[in-house]
PDBQT receptor file of N, H, CA, C and O in Angstrom, charges set to zero:
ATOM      1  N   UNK A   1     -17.739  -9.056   5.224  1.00  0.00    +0.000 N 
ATOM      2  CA  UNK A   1     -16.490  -8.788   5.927  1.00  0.00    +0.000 C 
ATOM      3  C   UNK A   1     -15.518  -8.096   4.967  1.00  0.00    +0.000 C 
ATOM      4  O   UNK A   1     -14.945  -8.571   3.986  1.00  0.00    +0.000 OA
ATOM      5  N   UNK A   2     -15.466  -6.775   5.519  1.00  0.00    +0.000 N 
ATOM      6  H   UNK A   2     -15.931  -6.389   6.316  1.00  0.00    +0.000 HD
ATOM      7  CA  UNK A   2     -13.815  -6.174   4.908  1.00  0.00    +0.000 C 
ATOM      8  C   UNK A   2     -12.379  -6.716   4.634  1.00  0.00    +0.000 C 
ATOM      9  O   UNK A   2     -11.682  -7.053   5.591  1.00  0.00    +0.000 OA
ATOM     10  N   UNK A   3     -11.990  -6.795   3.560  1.00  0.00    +0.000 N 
ATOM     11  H   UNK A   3     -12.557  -6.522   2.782  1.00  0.00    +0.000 HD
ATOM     12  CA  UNK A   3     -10.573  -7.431   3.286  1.00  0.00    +0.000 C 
ATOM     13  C   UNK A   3      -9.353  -6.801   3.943  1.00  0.00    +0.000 C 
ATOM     14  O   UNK A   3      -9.079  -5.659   3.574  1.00  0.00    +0.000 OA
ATOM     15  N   UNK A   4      -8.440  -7.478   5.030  1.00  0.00    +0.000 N 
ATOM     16  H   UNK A   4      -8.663  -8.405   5.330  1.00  0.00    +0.000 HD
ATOM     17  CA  UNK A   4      -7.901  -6.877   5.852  1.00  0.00    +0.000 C 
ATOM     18  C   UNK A   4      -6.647  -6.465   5.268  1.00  0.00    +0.000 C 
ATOM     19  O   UNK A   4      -6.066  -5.737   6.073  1.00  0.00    +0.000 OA
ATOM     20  N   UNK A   5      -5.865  -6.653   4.010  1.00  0.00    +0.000 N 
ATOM     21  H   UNK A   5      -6.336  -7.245   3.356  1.00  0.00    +0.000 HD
ATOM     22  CA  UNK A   5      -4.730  -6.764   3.237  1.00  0.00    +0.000 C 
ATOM     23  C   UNK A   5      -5.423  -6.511   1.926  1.00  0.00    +0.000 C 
ATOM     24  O   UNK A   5      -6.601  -6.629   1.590  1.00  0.00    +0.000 OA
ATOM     25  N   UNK A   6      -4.250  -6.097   1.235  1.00  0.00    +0.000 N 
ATOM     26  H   UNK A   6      -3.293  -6.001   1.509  1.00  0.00    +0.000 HD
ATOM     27  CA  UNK A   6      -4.301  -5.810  -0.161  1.00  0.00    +0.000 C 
ATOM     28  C   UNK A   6      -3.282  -6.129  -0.950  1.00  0.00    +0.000 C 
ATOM     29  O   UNK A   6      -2.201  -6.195  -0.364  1.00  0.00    +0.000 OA
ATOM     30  N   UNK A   7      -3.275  -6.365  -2.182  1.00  0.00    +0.000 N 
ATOM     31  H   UNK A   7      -4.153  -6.312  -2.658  1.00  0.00    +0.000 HD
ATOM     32  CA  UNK A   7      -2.617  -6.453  -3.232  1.00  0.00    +0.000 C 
ATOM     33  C   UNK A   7      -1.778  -5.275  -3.610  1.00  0.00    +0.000 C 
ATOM     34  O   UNK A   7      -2.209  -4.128  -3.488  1.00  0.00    +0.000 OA
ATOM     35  N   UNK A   8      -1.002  -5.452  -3.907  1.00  0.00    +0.000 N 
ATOM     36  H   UNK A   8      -0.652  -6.383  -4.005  1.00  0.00    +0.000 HD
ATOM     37  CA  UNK A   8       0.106  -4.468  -4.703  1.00  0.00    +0.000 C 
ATOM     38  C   UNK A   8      -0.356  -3.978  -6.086  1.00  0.00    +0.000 C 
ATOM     39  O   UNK A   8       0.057  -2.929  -6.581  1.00  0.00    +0.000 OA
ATOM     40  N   UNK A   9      -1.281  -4.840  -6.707  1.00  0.00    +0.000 N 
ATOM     41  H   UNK A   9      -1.617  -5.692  -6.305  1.00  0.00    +0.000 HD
ATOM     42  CA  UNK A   9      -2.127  -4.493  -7.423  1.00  0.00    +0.000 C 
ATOM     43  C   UNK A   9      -3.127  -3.789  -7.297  1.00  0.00    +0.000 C 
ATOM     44  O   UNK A   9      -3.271  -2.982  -8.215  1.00  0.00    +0.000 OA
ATOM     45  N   UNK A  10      -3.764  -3.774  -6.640  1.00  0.00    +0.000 N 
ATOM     46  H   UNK A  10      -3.647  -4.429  -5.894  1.00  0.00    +0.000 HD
ATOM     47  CA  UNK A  10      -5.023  -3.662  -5.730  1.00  0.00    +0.000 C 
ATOM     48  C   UNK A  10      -4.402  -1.923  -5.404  1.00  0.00    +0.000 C 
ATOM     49  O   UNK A  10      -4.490  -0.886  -6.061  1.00  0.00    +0.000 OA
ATOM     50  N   UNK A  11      -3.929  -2.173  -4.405  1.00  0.00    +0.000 N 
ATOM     51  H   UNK A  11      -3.858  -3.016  -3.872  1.00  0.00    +0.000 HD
ATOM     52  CA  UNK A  11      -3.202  -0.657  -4.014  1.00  0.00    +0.000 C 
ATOM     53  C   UNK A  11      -2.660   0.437  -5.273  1.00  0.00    +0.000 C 
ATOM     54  O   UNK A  11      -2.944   1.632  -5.179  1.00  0.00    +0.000 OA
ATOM     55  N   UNK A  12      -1.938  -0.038  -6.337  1.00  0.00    +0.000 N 
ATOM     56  H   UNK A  12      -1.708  -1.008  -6.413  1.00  0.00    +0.000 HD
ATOM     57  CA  UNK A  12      -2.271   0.544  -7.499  1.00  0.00    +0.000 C 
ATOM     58  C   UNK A  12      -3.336   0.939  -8.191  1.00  0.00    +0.000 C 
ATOM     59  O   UNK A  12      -3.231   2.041  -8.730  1.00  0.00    +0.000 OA
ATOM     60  N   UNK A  13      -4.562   0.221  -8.364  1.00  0.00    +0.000 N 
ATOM     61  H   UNK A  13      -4.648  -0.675  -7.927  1.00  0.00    +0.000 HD
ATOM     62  CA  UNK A  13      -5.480   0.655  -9.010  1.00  0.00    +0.000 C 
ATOM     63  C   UNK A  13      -6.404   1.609  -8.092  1.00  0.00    +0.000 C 
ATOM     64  O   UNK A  13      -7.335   2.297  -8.510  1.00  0.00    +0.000 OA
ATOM     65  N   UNK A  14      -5.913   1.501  -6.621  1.00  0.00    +0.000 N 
ATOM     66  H   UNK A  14      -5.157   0.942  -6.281  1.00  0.00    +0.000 HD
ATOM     67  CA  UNK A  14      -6.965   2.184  -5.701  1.00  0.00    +0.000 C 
ATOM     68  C   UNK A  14      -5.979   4.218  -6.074  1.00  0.00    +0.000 C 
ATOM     69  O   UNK A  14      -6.589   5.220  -6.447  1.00  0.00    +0.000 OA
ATOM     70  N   UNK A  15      -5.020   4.163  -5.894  1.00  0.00    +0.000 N 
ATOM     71  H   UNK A  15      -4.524   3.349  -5.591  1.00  0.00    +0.000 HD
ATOM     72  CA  UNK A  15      -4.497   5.468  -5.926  1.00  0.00    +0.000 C 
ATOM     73  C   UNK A  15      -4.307   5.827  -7.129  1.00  0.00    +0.000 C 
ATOM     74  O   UNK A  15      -4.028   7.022  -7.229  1.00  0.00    +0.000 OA
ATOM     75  N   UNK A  16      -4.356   5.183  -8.205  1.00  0.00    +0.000 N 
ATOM     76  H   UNK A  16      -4.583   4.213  -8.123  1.00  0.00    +0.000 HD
ATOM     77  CA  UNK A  16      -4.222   5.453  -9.902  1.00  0.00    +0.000 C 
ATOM     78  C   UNK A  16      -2.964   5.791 -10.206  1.00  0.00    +0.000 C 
ATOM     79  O   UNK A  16      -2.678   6.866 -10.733  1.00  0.00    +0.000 OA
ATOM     80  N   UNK A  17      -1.946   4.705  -9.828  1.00  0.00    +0.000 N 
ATOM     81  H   UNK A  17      -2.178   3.832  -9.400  1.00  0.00    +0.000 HD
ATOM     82  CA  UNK A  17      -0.476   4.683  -9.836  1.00  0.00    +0.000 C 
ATOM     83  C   UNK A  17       0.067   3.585 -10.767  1.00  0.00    +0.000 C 
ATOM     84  O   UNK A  17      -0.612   2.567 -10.629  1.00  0.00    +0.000 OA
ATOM     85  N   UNK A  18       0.815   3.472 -11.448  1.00  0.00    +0.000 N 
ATOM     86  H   UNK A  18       1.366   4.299 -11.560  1.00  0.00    +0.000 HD
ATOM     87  CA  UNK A  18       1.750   2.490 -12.477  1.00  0.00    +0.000 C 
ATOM     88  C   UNK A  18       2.087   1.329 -11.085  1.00  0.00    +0.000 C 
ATOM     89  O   UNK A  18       2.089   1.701  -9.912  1.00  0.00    +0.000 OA
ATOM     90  N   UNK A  19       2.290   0.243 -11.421  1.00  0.00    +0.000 N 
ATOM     91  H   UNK A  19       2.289  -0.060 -12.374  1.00  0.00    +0.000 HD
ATOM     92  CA  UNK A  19       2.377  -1.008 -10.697  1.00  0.00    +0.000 C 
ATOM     93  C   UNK A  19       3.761  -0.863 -10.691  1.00  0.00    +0.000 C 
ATOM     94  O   UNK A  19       4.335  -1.448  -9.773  1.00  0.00    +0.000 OA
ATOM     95  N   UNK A  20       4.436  -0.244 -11.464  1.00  0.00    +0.000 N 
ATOM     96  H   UNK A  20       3.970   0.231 -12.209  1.00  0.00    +0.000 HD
ATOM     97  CA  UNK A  20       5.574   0.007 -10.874  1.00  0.00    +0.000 C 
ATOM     98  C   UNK A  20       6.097   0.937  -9.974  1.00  0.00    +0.000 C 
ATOM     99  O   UNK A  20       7.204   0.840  -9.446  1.00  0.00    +0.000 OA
ATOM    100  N   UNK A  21       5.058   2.100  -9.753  1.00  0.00    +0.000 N 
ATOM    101  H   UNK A  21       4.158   2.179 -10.183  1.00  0.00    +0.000 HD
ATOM    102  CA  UNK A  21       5.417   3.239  -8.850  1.00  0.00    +0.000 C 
ATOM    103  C   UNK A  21       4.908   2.174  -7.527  1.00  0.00    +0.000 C 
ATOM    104  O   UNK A  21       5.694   2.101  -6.583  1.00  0.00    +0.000 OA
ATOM    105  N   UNK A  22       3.688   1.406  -7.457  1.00  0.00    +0.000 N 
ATOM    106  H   UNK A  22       3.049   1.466  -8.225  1.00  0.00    +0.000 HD
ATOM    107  CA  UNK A  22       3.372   1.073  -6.681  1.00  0.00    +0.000 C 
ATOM    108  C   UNK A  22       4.279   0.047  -5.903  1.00  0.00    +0.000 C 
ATOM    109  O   UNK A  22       4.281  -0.139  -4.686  1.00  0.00    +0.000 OA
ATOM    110  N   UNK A  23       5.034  -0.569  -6.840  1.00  0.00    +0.000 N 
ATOM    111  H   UNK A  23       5.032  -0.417  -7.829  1.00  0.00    +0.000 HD
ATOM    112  CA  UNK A  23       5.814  -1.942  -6.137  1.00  0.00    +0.000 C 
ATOM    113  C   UNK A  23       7.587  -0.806  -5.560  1.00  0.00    +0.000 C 
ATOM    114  O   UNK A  23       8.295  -1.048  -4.583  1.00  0.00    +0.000 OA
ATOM    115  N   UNK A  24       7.755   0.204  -6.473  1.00  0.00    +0.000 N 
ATOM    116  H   UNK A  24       7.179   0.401  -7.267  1.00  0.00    +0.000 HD
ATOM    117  CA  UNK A  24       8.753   0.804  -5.648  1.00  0.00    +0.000 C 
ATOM    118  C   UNK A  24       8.078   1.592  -4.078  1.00  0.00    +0.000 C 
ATOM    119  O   UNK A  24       9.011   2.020  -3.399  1.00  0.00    +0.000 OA
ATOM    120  N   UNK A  25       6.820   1.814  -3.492  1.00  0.00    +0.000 N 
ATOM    121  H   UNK A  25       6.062   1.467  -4.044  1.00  0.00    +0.000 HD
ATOM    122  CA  UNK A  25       6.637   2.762  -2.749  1.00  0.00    +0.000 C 
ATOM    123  C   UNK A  25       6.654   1.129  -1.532  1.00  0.00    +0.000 C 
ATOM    124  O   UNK A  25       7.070   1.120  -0.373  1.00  0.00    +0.000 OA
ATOM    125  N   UNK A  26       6.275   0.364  -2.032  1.00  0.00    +0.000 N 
ATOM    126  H   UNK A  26       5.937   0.371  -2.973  1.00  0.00    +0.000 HD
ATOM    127  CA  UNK A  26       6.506  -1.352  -1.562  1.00  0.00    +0.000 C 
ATOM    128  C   UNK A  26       7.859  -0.840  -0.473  1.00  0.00    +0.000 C 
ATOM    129  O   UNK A  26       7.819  -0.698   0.750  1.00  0.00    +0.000 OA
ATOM    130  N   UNK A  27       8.981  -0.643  -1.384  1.00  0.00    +0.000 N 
ATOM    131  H   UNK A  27       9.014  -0.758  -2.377  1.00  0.00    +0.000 HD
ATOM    132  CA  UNK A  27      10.175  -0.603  -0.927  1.00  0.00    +0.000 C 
ATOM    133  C   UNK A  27      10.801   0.232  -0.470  1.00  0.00    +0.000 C 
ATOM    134  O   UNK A  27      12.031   0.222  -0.496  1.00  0.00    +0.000 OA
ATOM    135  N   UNK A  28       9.949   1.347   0.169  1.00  0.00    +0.000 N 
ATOM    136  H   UNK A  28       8.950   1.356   0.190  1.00  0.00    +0.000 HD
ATOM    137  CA  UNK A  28      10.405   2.020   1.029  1.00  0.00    +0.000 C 
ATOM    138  C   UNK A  28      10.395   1.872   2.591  1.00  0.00    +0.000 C 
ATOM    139  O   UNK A  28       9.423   1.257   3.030  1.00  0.00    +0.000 OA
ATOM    140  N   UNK A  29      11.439   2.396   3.636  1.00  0.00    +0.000 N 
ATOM    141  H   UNK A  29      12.228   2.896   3.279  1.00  0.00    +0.000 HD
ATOM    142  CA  UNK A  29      11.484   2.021   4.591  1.00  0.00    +0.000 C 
ATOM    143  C   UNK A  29      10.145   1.802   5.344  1.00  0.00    +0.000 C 
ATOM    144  O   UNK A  29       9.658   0.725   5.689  1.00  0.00    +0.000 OA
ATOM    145  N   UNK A  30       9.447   3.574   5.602  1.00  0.00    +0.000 N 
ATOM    146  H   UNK A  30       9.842   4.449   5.322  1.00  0.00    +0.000 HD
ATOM    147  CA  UNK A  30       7.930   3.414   5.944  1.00  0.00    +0.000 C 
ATOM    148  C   UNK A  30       6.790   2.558   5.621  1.00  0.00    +0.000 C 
ATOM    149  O   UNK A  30       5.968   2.201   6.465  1.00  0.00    +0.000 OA
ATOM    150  N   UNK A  31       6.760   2.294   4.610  1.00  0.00    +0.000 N 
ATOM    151  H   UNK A  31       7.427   2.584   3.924  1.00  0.00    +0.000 HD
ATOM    152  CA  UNK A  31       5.471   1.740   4.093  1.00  0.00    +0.000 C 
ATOM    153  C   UNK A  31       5.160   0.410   4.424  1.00  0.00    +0.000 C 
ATOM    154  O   UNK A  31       5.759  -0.615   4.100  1.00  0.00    +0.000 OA
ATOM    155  N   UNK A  32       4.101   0.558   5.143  1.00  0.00    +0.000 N 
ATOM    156  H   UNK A  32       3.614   1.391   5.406  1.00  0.00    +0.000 HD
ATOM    157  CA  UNK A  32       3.938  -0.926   5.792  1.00  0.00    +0.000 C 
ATOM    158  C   UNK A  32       2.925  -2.378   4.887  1.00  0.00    +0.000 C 
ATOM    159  O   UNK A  32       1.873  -2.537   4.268  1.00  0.00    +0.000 OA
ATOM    160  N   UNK A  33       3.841  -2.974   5.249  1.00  0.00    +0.000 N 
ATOM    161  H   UNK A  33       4.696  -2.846   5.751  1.00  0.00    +0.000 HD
ATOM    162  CA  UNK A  33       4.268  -4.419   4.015  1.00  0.00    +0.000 C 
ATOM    163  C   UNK A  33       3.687  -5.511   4.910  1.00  0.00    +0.000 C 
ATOM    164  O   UNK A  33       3.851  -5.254   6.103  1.00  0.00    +0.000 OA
ATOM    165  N   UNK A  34       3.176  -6.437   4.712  1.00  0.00    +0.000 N 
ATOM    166  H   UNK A  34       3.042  -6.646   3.743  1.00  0.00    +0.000 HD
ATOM    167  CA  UNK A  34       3.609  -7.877   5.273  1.00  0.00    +0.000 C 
ATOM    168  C   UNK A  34       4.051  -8.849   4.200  1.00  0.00    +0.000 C 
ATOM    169  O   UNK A  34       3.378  -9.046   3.188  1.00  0.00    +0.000 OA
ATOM    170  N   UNK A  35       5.073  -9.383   4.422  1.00  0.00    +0.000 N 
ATOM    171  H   UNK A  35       5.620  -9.223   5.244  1.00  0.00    +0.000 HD
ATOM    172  CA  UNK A  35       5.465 -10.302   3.635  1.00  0.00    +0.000 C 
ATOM    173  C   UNK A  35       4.863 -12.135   3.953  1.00  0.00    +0.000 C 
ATOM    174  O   UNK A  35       5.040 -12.736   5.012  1.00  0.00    +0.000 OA
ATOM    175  N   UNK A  36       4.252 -12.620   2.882  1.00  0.00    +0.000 N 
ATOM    176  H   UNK A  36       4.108 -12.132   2.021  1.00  0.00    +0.000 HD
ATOM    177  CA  UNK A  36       3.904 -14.149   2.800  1.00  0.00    +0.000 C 
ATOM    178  C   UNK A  36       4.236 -14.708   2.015  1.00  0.00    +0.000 C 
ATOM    179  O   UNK A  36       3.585 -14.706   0.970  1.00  0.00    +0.000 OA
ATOM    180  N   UNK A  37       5.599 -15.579   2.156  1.00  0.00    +0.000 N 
ATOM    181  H   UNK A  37       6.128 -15.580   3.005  1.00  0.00    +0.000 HD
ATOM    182  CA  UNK A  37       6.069 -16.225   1.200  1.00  0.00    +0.000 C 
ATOM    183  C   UNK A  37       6.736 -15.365   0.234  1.00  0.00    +0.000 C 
ATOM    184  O   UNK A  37       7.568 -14.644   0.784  1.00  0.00    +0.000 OA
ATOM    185  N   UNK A  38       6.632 -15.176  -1.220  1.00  0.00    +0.000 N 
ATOM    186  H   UNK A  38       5.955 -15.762  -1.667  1.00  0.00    +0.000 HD
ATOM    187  CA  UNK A  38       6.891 -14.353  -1.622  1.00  0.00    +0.000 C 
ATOM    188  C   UNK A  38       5.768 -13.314  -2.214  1.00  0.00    +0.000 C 
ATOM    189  O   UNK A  38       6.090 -12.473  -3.054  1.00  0.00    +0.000 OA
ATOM    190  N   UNK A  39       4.828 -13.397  -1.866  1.00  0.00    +0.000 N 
ATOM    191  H   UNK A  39       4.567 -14.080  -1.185  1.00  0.00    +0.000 HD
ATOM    192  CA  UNK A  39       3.717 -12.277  -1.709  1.00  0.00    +0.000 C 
ATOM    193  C   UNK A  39       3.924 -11.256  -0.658  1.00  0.00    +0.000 C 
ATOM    194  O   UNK A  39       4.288 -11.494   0.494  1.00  0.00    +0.000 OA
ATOM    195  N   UNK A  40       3.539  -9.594  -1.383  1.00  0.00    +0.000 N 
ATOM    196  H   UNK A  40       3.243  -9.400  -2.318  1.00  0.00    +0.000 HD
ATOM    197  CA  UNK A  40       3.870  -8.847  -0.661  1.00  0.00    +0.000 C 
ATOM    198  C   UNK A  40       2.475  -8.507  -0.592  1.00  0.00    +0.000 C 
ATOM    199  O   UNK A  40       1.814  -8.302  -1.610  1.00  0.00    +0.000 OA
ATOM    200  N   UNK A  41       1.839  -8.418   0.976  1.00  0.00    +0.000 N 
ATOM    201  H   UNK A  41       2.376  -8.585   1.803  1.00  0.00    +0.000 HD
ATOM    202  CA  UNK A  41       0.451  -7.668   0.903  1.00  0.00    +0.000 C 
ATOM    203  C   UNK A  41       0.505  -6.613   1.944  1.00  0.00    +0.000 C 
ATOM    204  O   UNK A  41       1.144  -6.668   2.995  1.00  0.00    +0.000 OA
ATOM    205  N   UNK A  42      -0.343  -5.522   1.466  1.00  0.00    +0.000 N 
ATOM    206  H   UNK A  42      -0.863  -5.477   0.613  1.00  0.00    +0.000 HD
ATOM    207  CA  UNK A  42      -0.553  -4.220   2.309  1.00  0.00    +0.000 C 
ATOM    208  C   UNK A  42      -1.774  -4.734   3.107  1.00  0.00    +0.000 C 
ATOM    209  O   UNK A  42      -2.668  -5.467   2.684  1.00  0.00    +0.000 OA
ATOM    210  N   UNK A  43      -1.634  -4.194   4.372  1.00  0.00    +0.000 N 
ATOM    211  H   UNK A  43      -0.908  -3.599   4.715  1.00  0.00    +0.000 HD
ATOM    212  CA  UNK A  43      -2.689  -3.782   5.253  1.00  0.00    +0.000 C 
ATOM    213  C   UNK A  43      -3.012  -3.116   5.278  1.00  0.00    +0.000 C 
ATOM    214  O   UNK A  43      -2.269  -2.188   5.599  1.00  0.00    +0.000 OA
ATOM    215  N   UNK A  44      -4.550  -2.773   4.964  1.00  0.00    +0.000 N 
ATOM    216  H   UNK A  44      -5.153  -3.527   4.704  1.00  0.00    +0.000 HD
ATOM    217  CA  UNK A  44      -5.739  -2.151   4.697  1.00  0.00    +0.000 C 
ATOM    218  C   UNK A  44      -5.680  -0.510   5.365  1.00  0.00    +0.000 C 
ATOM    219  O   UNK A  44      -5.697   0.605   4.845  1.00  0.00    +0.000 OA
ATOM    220  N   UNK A  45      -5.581  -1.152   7.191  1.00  0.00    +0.000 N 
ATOM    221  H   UNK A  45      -5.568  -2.058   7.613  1.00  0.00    +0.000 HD
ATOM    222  CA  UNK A  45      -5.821  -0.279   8.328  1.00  0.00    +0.000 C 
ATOM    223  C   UNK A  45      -4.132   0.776   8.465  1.00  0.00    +0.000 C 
ATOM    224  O   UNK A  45      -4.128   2.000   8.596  1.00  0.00    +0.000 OA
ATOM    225  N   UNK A  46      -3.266   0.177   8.414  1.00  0.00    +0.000 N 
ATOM    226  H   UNK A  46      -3.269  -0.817   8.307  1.00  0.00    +0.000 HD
ATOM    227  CA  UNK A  46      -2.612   0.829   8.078  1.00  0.00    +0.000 C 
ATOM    228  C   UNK A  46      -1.682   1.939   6.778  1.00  0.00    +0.000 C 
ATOM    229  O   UNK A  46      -1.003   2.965   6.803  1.00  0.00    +0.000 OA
ATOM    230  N   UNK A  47      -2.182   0.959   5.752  1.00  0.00    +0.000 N 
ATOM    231  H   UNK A  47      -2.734   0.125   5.731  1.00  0.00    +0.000 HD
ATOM    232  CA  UNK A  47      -2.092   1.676   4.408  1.00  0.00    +0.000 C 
ATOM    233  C   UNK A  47      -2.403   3.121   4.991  1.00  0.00    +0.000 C 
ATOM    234  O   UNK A  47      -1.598   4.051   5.037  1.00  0.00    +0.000 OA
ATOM    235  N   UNK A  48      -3.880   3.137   5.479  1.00  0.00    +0.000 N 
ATOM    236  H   UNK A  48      -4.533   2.381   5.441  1.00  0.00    +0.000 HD
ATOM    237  CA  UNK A  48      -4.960   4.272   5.398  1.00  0.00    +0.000 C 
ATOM    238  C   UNK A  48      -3.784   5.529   6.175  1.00  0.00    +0.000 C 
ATOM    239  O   UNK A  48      -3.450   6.651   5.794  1.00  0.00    +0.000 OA
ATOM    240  N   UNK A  49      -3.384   4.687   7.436  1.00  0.00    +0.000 N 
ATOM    241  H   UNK A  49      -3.654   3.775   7.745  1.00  0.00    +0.000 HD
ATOM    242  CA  UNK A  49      -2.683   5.717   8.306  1.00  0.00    +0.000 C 
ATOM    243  C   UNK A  49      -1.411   6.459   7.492  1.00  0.00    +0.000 C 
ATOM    244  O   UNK A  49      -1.160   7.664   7.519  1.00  0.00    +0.000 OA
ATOM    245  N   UNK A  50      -0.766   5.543   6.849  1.00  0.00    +0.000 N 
ATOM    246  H   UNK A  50      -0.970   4.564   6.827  1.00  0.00    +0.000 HD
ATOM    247  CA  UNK A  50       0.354   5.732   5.797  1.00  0.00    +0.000 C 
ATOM    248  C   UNK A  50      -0.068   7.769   5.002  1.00  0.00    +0.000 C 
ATOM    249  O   UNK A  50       0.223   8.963   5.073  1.00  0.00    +0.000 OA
ATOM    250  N   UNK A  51      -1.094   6.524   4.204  1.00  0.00    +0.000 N 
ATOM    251  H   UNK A  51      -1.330   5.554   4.146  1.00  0.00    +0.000 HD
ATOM    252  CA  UNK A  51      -1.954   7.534   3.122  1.00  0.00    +0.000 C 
ATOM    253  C   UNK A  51      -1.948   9.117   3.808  1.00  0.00    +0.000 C 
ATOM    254  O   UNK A  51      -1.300  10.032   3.299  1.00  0.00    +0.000 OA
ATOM    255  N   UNK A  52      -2.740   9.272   4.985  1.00  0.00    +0.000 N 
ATOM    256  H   UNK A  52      -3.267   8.529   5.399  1.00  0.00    +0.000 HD
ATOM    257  CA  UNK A  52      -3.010  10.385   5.627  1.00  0.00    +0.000 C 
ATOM    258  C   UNK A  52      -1.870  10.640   6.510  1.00  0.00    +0.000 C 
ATOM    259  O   UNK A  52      -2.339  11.094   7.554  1.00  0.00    +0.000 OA
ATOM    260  N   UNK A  53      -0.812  10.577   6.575  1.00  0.00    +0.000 N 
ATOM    261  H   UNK A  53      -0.430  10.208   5.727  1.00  0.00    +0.000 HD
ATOM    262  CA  UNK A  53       0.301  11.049   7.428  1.00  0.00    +0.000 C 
ATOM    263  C   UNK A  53       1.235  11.685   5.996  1.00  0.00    +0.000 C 
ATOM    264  O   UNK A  53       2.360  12.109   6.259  1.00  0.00    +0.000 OA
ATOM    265  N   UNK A  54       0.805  11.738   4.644  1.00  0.00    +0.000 N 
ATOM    266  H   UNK A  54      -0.109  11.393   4.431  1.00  0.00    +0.000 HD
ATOM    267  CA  UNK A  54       1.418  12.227   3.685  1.00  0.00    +0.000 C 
ATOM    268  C   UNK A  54       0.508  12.677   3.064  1.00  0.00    +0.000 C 
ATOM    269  O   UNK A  54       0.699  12.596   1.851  1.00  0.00    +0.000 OA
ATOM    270  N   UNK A  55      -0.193  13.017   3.279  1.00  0.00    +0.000 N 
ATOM    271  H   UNK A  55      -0.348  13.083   4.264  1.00  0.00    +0.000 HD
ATOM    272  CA  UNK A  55      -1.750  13.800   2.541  1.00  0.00    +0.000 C 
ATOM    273  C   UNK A  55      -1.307  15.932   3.170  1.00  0.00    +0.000 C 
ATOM    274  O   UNK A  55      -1.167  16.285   4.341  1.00  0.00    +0.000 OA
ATOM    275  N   UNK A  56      -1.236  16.618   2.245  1.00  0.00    +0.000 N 
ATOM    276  H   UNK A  56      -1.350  16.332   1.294  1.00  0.00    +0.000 HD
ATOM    277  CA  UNK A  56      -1.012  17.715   2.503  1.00  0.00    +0.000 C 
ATOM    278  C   UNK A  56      -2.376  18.850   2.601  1.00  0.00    +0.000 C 
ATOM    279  O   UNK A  56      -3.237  19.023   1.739  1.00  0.00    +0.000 OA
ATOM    280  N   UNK A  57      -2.318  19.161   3.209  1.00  0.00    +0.000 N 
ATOM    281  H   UNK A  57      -1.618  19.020   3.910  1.00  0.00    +0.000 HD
ATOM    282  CA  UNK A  57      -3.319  20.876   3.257  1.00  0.00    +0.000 C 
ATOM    283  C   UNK A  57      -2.842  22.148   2.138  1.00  0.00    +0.000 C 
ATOM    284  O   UNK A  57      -1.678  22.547   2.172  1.00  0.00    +0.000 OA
ATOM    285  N   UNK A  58      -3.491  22.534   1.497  1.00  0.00    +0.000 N 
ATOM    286  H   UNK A  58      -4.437  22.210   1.469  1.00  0.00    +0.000 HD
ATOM    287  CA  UNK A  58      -3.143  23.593   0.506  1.00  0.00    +0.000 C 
ATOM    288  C   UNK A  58      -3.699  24.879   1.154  1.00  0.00    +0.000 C 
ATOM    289  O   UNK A  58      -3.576  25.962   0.581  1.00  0.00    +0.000 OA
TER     290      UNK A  58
């Protein structure tokens, strides 16, 4: 079974971003978050949609 959420960590090491670029992109309006407790985890299925709605054509 596929992991339906991700780490803020996790999401950093997947795009090859500083954990700090990653925890500020956290805090932008768009970017979809769920908050647990004080864990912030990304969803998987939507990350993806995120990802490709800012992915450019050259």
């Amino acid at each position: 079974m596929d992991k339906v959420t991700m780490s803020v960590q996790e999401m950093a090491m997947q795009m090859g971003i500083s954990l700090s670029k990653a925890y500020a992109l956290t805090r932008e309006a768009d970017f979809p978050i769920v908050r647990v407790g004080k864990r912030v985890l990304i969803p998987v299925s939507e990350f993806k949609v995120w990802l490709s709605a800012r992915a450019t054509e050259k």
